[in-house]
MIKE-609821 format. One record per atom (N, C-alpha, C): residue in three letters; atom name; x, y, z. Coordinates in nm, 3 decimals, padded with zeros to 5 digits. Atoms other than C-alpha are relative to their C-alpha. Layout:
// MIKE-609821
+------+------+---------+---------+---------+
| code | site |      px |      py |      pz |
+------+------+---------+---------+---------+
|  Ala |   CA |       X |       Y |       Z |
...
+------+------+---------+---------+---------+
***
This chain:
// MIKE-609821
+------+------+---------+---------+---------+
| code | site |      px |      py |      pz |
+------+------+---------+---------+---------+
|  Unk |    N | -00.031 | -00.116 | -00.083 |
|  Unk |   CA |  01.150 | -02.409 |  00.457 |
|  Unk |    C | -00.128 |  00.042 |  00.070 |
|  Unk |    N |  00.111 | -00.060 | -00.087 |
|  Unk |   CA |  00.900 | -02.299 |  00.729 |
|  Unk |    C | -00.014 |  00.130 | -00.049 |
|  Unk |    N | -00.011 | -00.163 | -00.011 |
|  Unk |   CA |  00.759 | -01.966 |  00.722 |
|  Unk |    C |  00.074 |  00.049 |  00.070 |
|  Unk |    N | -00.095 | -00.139 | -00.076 |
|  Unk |   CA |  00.924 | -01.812 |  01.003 |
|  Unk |    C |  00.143 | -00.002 | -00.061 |
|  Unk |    N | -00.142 | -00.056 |  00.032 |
|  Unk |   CA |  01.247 | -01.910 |  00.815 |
|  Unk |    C | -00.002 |  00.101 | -00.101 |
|  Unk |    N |  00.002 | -00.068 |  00.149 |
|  Unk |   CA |  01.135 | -01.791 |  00.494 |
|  Unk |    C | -00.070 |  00.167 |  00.031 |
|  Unk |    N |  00.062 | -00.125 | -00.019 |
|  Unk |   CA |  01.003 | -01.434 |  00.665 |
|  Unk |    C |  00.143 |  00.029 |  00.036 |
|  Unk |    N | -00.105 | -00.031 | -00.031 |
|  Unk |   CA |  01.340 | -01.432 |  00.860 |
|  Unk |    C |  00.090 |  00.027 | -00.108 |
|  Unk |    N | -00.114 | -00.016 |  00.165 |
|  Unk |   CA |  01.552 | -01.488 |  00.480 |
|  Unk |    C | -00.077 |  00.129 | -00.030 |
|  Unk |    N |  00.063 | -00.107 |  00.105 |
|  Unk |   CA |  01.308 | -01.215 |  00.339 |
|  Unk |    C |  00.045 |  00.160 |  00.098 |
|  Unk |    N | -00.061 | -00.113 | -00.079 |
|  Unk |   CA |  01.397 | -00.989 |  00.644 |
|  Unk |    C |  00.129 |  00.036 | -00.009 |
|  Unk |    N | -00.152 | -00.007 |  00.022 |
|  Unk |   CA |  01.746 | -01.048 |  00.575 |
|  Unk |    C |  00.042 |  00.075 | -00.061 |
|  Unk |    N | -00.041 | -00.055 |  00.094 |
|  Unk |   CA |  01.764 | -00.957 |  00.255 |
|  Unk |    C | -00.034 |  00.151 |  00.001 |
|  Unk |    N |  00.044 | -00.131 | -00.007 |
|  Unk |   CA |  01.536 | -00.658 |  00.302 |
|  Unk |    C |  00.121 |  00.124 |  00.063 |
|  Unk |    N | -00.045 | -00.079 | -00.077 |
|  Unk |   CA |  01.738 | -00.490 |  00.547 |
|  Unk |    C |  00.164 |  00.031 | -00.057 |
|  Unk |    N | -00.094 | -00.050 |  00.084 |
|  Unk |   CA |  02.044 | -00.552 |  00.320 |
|  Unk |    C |  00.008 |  00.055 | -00.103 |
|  Unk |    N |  00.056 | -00.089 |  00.096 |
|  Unk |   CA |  01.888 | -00.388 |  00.028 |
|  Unk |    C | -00.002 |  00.160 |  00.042 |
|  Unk |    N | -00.016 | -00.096 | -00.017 |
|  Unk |   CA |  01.815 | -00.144 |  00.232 |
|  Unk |    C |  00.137 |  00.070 |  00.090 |
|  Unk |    N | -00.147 | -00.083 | -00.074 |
|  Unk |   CA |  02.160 | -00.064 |  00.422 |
|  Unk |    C |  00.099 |  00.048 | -00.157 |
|  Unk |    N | -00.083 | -00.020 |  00.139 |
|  Unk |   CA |  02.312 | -00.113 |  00.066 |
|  Unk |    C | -00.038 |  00.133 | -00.058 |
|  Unk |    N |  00.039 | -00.124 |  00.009 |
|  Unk |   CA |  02.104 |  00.185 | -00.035 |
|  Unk |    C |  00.050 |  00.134 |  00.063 |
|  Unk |    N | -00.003 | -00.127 | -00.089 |
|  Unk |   CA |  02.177 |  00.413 |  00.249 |
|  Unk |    C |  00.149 | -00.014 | -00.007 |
|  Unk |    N | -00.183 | -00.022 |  00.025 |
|  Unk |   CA |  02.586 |  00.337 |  00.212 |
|  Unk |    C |  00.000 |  00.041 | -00.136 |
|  Unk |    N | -00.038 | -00.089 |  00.130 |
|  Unk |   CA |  02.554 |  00.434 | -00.170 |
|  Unk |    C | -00.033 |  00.190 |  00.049 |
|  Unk |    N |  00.012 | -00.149 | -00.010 |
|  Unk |   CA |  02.354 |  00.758 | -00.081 |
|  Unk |    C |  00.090 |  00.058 |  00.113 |
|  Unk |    N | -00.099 | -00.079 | -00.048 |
|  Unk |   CA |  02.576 |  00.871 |  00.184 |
|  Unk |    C |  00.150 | -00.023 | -00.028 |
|  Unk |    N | -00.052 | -00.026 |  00.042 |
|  Unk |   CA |  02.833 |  00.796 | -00.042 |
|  Unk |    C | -00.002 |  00.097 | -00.120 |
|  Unk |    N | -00.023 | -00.094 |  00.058 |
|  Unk |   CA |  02.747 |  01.034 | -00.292 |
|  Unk |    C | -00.052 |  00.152 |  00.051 |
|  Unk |    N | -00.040 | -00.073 | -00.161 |
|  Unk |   CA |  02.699 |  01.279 |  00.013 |
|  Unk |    C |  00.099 |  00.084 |  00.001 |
|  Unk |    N | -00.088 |  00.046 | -00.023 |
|  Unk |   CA |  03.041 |  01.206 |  00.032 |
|  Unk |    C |  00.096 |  00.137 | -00.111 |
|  Unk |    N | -00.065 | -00.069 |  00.152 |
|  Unk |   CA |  03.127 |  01.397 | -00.336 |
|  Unk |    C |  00.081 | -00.121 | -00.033 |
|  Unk |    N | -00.059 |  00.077 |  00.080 |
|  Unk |   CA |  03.262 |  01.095 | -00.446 |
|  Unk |    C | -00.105 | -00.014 | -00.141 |
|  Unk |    N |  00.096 |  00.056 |  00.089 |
|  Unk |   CA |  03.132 |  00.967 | -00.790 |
|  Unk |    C | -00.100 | -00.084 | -00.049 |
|  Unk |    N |  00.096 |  00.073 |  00.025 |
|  Unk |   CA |  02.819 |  00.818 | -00.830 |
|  Unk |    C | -00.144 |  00.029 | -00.082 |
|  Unk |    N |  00.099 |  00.018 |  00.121 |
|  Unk |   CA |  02.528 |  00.705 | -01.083 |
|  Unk |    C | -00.097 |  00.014 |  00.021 |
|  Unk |    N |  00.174 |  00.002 |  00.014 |
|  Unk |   CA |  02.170 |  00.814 | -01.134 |
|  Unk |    C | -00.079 | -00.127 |  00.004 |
|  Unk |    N |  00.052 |  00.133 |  00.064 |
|  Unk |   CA |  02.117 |  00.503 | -01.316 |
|  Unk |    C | -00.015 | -00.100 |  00.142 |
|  Unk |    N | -00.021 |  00.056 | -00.121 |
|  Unk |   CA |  02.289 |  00.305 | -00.988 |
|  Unk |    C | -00.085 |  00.022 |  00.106 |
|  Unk |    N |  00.060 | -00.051 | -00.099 |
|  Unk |   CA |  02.096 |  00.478 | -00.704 |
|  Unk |    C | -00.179 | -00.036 | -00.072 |
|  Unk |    N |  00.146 |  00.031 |  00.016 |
|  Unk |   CA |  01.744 |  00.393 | -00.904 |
|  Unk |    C | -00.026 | -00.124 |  00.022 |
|  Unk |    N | -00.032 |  00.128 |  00.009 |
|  Unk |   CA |  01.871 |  00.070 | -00.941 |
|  Unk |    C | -00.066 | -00.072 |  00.152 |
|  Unk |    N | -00.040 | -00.002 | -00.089 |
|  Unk |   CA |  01.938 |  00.050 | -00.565 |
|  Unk |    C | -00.129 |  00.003 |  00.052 |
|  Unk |    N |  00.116 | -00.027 | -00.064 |
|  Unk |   CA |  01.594 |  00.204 | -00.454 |
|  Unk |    C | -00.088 | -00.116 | -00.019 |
|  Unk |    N |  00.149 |  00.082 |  00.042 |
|  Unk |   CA |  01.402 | -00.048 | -00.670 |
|  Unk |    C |  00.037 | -00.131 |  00.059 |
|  Unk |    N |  00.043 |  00.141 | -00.161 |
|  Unk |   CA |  01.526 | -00.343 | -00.492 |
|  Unk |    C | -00.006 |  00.008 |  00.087 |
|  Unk |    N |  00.015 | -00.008 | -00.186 |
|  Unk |   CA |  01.543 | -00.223 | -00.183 |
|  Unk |    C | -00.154 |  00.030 |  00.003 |
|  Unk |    N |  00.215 | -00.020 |  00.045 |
|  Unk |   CA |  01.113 | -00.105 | -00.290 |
|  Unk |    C | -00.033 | -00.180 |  00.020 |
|  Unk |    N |  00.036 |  00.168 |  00.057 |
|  Unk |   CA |  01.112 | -00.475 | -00.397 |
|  Unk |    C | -00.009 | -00.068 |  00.134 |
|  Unk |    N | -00.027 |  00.082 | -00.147 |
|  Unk |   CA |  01.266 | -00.650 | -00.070 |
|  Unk |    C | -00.115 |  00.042 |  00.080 |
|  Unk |    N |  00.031 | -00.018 | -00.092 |
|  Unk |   CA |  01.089 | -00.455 |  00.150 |
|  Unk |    C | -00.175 | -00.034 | -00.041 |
|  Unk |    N |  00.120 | -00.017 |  00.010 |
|  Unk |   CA |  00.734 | -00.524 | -00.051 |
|  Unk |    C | -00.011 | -00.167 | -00.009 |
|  Unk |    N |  00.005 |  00.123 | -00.005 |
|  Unk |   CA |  00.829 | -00.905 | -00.061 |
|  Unk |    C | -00.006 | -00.045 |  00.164 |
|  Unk |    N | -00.020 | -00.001 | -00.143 |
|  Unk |   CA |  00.906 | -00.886 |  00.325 |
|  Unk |    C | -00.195 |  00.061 |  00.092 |
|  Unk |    N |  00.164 | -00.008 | -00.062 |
|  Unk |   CA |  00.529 | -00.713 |  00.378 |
|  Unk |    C | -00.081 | -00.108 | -00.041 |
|  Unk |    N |  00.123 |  00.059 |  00.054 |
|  Unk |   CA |  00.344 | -00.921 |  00.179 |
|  Unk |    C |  00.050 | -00.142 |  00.103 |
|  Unk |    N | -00.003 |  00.102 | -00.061 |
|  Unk |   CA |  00.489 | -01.249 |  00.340 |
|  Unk |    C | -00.037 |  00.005 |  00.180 |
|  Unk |    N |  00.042 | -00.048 | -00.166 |
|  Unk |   CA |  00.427 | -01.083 |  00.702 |
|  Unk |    C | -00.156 | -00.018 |  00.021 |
|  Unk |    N |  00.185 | -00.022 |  00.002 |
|  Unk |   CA |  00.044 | -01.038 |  00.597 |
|  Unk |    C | -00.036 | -00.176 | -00.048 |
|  Unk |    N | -00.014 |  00.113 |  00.039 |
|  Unk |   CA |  00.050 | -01.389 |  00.448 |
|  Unk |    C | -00.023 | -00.080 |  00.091 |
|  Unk |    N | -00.061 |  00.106 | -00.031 |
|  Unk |   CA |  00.217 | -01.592 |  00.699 |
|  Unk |    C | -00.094 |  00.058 |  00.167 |
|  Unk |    N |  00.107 | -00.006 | -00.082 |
|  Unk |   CA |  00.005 | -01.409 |  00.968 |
|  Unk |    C |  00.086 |  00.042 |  00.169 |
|  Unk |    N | -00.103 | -00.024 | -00.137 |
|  Unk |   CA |  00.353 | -01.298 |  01.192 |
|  Unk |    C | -00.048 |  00.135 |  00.087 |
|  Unk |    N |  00.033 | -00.125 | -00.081 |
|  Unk |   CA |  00.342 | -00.989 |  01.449 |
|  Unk |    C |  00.084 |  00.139 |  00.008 |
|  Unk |    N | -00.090 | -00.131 |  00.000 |
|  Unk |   CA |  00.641 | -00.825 |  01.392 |
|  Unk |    C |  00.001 |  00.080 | -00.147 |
|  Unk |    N |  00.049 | -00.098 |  00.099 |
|  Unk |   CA |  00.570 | -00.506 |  01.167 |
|  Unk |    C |  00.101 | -00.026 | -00.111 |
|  Unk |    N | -00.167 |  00.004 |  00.136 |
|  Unk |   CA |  00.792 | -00.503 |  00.808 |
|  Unk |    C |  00.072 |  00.129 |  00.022 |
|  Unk |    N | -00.081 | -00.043 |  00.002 |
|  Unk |   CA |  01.091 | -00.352 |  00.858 |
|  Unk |    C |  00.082 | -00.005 |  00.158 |
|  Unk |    N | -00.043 |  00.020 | -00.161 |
|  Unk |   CA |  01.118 | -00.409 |  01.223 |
|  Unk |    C |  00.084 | -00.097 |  00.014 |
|  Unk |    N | -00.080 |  00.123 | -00.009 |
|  Unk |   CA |  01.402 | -00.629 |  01.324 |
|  Unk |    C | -00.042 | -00.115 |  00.106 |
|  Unk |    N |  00.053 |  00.108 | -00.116 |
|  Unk |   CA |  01.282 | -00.931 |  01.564 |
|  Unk |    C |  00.063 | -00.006 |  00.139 |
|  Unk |    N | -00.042 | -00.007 | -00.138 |
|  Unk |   CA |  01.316 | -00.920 |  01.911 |
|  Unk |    C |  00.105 | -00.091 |  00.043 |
|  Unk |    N | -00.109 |  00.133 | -00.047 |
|  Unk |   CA |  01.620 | -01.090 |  02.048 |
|  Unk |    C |  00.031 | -00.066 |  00.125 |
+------+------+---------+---------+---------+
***
């Protein structure tokens, strides 16, 4: 796998970590029922993704900032 794929997979995931995050919290928003436990859960991979997604940016020596989506 090249870098730019393997920054692109790491962007992937990141950004689904973090949407997954932001649909739990504005589901419990919502007043529906949801978990402490779940929502820490939630933060720490989405912390994770997004610190696997910097470090390979600084690494691999790309331009586009972490969290930024790539120009299309």
């Amino acid at each position: 796998m090249s870098a730019a794929a393997r920054v692109e997979d790491l962007r992937a995931e990141a950004r689904y970590r973090r949407e997954r995050l932001d649909l739990y919290r504005a589901r419990s928003y919502g007043g529906r029922p949801t978990s402490a436990a779940k929502l820490r859960e939630l933060e720490r991979t989405s912390a994770q993704a997004a610190d696997r997604l910097r470090h390979a940016v600084l690494v691999d020596g790309e331009d586009t900032p972490p969290g930024a989506d790539p120009p299309r």
